[in-house]
C-alpha positions as CSV (number, residue, x, y, z in Angstrom):
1,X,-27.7,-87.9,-45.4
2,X,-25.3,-85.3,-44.9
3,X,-26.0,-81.8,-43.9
4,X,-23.4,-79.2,-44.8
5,X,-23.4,-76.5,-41.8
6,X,-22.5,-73.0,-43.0
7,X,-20.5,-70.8,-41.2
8,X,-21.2,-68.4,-38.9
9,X,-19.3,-64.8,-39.5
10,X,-18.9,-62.0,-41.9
11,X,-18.0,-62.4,-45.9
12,X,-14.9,-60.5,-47.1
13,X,-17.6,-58.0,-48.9
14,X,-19.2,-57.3,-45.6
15,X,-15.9,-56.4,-44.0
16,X,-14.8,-54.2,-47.2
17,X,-17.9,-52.3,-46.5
18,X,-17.4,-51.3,-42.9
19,X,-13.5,-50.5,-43.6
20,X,-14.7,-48.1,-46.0
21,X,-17.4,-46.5,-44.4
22,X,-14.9,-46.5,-41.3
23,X,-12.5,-44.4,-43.4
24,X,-14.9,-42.0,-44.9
25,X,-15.8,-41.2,-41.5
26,X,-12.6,-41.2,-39.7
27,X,-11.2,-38.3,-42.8
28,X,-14.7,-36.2,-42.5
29,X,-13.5,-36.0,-38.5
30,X,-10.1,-35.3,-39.0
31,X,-10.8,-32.7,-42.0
32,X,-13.0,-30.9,-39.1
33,X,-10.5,-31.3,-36.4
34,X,-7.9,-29.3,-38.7
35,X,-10.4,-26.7,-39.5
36,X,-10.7,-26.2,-35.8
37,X,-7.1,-26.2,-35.8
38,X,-6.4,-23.6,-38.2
39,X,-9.8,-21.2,-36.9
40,X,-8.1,-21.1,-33.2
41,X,-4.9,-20.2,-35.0
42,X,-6.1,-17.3,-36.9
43,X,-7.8,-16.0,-33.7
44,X,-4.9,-16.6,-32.0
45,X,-2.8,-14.2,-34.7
46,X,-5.6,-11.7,-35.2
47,X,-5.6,-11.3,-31.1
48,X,-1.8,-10.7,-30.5
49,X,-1.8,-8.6,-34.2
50,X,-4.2,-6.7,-32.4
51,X,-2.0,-5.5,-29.8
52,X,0.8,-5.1,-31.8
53,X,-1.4,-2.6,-33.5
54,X,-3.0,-1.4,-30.6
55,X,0.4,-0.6,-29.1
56,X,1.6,1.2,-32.3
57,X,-1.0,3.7,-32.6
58,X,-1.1,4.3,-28.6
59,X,2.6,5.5,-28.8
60,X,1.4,7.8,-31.6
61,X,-1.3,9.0,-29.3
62,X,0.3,9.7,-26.3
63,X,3.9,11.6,-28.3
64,X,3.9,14.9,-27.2
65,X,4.7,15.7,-30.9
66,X,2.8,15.2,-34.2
67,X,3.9,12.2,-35.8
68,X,6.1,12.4,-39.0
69,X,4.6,11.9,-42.4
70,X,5.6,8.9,-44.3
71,X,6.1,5.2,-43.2
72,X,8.0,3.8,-40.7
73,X,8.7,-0.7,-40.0
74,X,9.5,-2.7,-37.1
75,X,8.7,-5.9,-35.9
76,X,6.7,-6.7,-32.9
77,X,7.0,-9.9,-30.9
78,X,4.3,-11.5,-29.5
79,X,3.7,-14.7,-27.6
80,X,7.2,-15.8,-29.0
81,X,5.7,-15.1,-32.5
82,X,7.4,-12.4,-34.4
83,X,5.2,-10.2,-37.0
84,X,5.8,-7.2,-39.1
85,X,4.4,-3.7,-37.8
86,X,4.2,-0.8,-40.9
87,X,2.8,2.2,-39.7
88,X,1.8,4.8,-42.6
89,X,1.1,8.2,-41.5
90,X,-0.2,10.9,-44.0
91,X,-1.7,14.3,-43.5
92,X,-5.5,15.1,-43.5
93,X,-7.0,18.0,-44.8
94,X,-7.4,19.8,-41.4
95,X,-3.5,20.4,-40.5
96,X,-3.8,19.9,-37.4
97,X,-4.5,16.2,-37.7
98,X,-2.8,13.3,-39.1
99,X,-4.2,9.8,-40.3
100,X,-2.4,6.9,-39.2
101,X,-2.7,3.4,-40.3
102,X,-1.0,0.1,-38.9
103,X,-0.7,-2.8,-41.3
104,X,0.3,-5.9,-39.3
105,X,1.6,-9.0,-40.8
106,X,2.5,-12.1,-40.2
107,X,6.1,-14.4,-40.6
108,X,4.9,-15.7,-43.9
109,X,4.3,-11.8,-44.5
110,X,0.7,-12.2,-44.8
111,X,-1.6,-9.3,-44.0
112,X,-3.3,-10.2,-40.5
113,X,-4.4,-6.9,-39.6
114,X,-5.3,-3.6,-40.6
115,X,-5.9,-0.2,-37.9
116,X,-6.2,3.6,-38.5
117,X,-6.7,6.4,-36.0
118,X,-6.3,10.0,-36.3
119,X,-4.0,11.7,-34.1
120,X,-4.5,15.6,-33.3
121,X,-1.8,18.1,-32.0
122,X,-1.7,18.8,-28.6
């Protein structure tokens, strides 16, 4: 008689199985590496937007003259990344006070960043 040995190994199912769950696993940790990616990013902007602001309404602070009323633009570079600074200044009810807001953006002119202070005459 003659016995038929069967081989030893994985089907072609077997291995179709495993690739796939491979790739559902391997896109899950790349869709949460580039989440990472794009969080540390927007920190990254929001920080230096933050002293772009900053910087903006500490020069209005420390003028030795009110500032003007209306709106003034200018771009602020930071970290070799260039973003939009408007600052807005109106007039409050108390004339001896102004309001003034700093709107920064960024180079696909996206609002990153929004700041107000009111600034009194010295």
């Amino acid at each position: 008689m003659t016995r038929r040995r069967r081989a030893a190994g994985f089907t072609l199912i077997e291995v179709l199985v495993a690739l796939g769950i491979v790739a559902i696993a391997l896109m899950a940790g790349t869709q949460a590496t580039m989440a990472l990616t794009r969080n540390a990013q927007r920190q990254s902007d929001l920080m230096l937007a933050q002293i772009c602001a900053e910087n903006e309404l500490i020069k209005a602070r420390i003028a030795r003259q009110m500032p003007a009323v209306g709106d003034a633009g200018g771009v602020c570079l930071q970290a070799n990344q260039a973003f939009g600074v408007t600052v807005t200044t109106t007039p409050t009810l108390n004339p001896n006070f102004r309001r003034v807001d700093v709107q920064v953006r960024n180079a696909d002119d996206a609002p990153v960043l929004r700041l107000s202070t009111v600034v009194g005459r010295y």
